[in-house]
Each structure stands twice: as C-alpha cells, then as structure tokens.
Biopython code that builds the backbone (N, CA, C, O; Angstrom):
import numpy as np
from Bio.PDB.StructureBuilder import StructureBuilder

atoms = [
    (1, "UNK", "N", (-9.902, 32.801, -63.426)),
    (1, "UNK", "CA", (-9.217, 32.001, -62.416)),
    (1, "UNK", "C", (-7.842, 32.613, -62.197)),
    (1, "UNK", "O", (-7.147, 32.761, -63.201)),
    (2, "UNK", "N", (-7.345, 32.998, -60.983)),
    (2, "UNK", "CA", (-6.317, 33.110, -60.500)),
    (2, "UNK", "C", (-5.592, 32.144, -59.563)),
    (2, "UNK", "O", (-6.141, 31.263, -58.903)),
    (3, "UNK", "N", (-4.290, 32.425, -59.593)),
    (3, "UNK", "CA", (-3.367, 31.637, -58.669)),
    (3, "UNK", "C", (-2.600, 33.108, -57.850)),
    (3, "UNK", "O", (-2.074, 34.132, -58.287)),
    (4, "UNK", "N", (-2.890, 32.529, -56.374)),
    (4, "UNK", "CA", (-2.293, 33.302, -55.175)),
    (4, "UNK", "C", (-0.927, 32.705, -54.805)),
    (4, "UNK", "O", (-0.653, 31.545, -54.496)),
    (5, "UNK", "N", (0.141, 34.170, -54.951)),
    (5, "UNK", "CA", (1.305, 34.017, -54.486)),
    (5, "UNK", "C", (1.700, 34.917, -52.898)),
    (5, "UNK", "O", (1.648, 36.144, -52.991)),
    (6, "UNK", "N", (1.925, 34.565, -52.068)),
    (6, "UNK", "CA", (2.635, 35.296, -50.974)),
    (6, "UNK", "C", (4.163, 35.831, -51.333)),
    (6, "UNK", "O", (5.177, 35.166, -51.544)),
    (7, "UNK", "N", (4.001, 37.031, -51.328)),
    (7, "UNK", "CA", (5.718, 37.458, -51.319)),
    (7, "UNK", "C", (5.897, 39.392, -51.193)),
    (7, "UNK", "O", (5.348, 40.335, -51.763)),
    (8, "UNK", "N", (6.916, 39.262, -50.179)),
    (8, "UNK", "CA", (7.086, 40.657, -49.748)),
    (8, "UNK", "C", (6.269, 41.363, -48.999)),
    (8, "UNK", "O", (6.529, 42.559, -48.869)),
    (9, "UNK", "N", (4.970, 40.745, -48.262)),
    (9, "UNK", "CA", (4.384, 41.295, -47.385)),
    (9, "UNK", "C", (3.459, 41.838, -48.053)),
    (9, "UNK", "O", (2.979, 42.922, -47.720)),
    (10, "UNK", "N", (2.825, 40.748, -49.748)),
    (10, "UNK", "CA", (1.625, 41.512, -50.268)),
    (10, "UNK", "C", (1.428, 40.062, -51.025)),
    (10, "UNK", "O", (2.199, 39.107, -51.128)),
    (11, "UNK", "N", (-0.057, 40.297, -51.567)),
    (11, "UNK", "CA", (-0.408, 39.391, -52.287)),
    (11, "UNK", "C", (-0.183, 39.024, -53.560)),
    (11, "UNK", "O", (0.281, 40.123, -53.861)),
    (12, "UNK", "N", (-0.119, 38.459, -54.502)),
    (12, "UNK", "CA", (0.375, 38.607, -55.569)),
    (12, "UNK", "C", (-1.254, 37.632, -56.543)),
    (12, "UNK", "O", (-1.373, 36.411, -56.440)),
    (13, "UNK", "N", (-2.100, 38.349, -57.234)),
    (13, "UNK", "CA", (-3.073, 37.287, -57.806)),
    (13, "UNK", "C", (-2.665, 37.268, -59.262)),
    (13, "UNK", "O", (-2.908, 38.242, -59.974)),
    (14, "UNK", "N", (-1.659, 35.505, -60.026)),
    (14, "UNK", "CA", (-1.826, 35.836, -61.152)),
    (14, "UNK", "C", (-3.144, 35.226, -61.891)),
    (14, "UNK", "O", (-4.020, 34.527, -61.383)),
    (15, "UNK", "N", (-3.043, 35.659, -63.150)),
    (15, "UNK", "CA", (-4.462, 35.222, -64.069)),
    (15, "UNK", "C", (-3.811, 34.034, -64.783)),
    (15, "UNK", "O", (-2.754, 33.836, -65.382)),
    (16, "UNK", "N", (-4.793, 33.400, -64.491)),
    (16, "UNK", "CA", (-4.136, 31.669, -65.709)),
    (16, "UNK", "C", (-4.219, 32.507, -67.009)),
    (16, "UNK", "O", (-3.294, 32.114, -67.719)),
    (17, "UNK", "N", (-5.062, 33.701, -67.779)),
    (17, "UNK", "CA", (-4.487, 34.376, -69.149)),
    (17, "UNK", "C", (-3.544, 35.097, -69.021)),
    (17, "UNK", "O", (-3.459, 36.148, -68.386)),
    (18, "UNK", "N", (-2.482, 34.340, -69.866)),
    (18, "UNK", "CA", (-1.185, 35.625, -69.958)),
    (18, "UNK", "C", (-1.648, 37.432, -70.398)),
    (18, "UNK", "O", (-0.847, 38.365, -70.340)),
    (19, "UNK", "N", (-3.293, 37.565, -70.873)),
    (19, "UNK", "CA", (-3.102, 38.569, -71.625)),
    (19, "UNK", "C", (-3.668, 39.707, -70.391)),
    (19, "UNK", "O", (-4.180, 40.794, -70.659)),
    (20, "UNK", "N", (-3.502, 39.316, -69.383)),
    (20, "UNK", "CA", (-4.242, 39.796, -68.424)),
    (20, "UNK", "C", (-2.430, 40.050, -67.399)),
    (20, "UNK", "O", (-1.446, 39.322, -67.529)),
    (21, "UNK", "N", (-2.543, 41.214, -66.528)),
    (21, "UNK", "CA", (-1.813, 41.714, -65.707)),
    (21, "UNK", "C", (-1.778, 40.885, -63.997)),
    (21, "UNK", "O", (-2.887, 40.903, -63.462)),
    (22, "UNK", "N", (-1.159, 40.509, -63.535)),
    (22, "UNK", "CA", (-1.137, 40.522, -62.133)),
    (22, "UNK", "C", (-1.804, 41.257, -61.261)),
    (22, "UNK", "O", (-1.818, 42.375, -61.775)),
    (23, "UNK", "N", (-2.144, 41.287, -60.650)),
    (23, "UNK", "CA", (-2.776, 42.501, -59.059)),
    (23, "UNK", "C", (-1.933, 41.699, -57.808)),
    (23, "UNK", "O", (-1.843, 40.589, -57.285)),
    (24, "UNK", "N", (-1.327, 43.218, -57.706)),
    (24, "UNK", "CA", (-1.042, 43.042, -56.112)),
    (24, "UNK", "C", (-1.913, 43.228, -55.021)),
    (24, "UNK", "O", (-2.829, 43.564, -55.771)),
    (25, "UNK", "N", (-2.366, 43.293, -54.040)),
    (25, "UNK", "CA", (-2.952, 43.298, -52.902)),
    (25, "UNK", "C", (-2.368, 43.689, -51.187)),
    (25, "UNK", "O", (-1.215, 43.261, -51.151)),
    (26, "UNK", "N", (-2.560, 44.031, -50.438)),
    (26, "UNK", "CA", (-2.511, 43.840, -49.204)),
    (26, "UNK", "C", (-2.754, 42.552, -48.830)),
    (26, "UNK", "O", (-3.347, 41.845, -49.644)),
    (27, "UNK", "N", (-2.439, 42.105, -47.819)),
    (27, "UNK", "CA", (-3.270, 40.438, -47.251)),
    (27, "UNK", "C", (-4.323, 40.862, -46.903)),
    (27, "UNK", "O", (-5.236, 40.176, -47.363)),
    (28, "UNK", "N", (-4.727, 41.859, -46.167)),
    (28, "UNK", "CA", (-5.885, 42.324, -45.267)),
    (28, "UNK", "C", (-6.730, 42.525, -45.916)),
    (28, "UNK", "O", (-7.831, 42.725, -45.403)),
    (29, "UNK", "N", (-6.507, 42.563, -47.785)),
    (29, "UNK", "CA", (-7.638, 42.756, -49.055)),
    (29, "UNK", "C", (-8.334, 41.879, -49.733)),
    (29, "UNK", "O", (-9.316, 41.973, -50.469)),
    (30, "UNK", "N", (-7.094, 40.232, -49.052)),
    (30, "UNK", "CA", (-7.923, 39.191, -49.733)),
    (30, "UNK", "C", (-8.368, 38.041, -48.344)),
    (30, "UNK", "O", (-8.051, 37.843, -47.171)),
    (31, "UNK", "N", (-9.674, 37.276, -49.810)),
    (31, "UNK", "CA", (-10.086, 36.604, -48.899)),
    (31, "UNK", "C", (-10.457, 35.514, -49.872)),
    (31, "UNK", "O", (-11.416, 35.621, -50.637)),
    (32, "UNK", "N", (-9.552, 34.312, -49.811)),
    (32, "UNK", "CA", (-9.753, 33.439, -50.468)),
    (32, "UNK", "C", (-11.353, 32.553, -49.997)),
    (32, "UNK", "O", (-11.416, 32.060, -48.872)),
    (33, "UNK", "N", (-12.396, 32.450, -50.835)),
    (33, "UNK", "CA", (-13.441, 31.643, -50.771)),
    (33, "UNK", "C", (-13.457, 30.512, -51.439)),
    (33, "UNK", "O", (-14.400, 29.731, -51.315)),
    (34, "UNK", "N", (-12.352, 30.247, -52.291)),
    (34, "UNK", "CA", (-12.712, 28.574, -52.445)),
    (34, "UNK", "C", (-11.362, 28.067, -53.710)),
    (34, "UNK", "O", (-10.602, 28.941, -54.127)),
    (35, "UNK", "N", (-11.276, 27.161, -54.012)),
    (35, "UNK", "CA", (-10.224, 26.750, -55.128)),
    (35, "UNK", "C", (-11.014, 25.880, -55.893)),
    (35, "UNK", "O", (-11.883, 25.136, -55.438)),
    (36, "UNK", "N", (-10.598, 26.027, -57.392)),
    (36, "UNK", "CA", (-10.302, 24.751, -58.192)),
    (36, "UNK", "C", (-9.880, 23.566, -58.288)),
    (36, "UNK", "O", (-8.671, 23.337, -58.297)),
    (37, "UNK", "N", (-10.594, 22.816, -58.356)),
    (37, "UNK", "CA", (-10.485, 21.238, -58.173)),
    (37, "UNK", "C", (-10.128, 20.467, -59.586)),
    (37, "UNK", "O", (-9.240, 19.625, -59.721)),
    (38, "UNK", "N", (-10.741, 20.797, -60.284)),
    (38, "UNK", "CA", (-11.259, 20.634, -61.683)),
    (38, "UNK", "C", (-11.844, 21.281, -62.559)),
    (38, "UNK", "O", (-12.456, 22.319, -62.305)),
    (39, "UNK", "N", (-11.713, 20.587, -64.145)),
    (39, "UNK", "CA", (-12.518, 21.358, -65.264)),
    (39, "UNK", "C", (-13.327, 20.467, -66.161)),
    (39, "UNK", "O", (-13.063, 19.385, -66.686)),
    (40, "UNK", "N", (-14.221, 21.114, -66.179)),
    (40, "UNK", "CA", (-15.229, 19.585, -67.303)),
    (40, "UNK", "C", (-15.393, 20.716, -68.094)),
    (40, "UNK", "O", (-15.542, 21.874, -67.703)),
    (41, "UNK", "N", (-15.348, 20.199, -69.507)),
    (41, "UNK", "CA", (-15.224, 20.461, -70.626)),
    (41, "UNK", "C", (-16.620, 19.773, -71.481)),
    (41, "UNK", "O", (-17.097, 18.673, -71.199)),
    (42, "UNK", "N", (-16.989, 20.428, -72.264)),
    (42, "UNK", "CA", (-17.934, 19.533, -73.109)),
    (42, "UNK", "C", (-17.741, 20.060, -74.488)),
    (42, "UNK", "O", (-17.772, 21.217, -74.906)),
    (43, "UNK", "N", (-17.556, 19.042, -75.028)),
    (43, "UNK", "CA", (-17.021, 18.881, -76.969)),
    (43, "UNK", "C", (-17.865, 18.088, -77.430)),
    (43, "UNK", "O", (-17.961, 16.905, -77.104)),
    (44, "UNK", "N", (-18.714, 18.805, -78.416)),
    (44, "UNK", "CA", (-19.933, 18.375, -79.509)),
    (44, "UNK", "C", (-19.361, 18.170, -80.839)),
    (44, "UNK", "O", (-20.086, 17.849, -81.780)),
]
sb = StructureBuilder()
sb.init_structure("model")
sb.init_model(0)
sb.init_chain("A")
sb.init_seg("    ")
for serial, (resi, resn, name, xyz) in enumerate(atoms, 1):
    if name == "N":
        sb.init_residue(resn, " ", resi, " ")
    sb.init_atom(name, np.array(xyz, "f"), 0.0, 1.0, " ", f" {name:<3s}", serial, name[0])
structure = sb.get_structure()
C-alpha cells in the first residue's frame, strides 16, 4: 500500500513500510485504480 503525494511537477508514491524507498513518477506514469477504505484483520 502506498500513499500519493503531488509535488514539483512529479508524483511522489510513499510505502506505508518505512523499510521500503519512495518512487517518484511522472503524472503521465500514474494511474490511480482505487484506494483503501479499510483493514480486517483476523486474530486466532
């Protein structure tokens, strides 16, 4: 899961894991298909 930032005339995708890097983008490279609403969890 990422979170999309706009800034400087590029995309910015971060990763909800810190252990993971950013990607920049062009706009013309992304194409958002859908978001997160929620998380269900299941604990046994």
């Amino acid at each position: 899961v990422k979170k999309i930032f706009y800034e400087k005339g590029q995309v910015r995708l971060q990763p909800a894991n810190q252990k993971y890097q950013p990607i920049m983008l062009n706009p013309n490279q992304v194409k958002v298909q859908g978001r997160v609403i929620g998380v269900m969890r299941r604990y046994n």
